[in-house]
N, C-alpha and C positions, 0 to 999 in steps of 0.2 A: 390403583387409585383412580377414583372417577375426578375425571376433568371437568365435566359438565359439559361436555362433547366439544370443546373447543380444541383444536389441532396446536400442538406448537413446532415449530422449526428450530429443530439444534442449531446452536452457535457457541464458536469459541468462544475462548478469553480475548483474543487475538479479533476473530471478527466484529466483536464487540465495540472494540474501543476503535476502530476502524468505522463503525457505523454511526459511532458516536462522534468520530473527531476528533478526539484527542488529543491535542496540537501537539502534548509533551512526545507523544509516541514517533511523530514522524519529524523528519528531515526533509525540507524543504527545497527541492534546486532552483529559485528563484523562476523558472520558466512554466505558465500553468499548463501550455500543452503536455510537454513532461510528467509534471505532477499526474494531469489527471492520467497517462499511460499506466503510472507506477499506483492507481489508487490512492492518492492523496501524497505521495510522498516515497522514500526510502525509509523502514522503518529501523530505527534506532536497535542497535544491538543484534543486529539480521545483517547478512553476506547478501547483497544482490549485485549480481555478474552481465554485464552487459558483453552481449554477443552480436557479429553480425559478419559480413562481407568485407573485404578493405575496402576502405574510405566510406565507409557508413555512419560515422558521425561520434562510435566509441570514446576516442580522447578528450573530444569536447563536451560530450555528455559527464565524463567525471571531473571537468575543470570548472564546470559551472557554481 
């Protein structure tokens, strides 16, 4: 199929709504430093595992 020589970049479904904002999609830990770490948030209905060293900040990170 001719594009008319314009290039496009695949993207999820996932990256999409990620690029778009989506508010519904993520989970917010009130902290934007955090946030912006996580790309906008923890995204709803996704496993994200926080790892590190002892006393690296773990527990508090999922009490927020």
């Amino acid at each position: 199929m001719d594009n008319g020589g314009v290039e496009y970049e695949e993207e999820t479904g996932l990256d999409l709504f990620l690029r778009l904002g989506a508010p519904w999609l993520l989970l917010k830990s009130g902290c934007p430093d955090i946030d912006s770490l996580l790309k906008g948030g923890v995204i709803k209905g996704e496993i994200t595992e926080f790892v590190g060293g002892v006393a690296a900040g773990k527990t508090q990170v999922i009490k927020l």
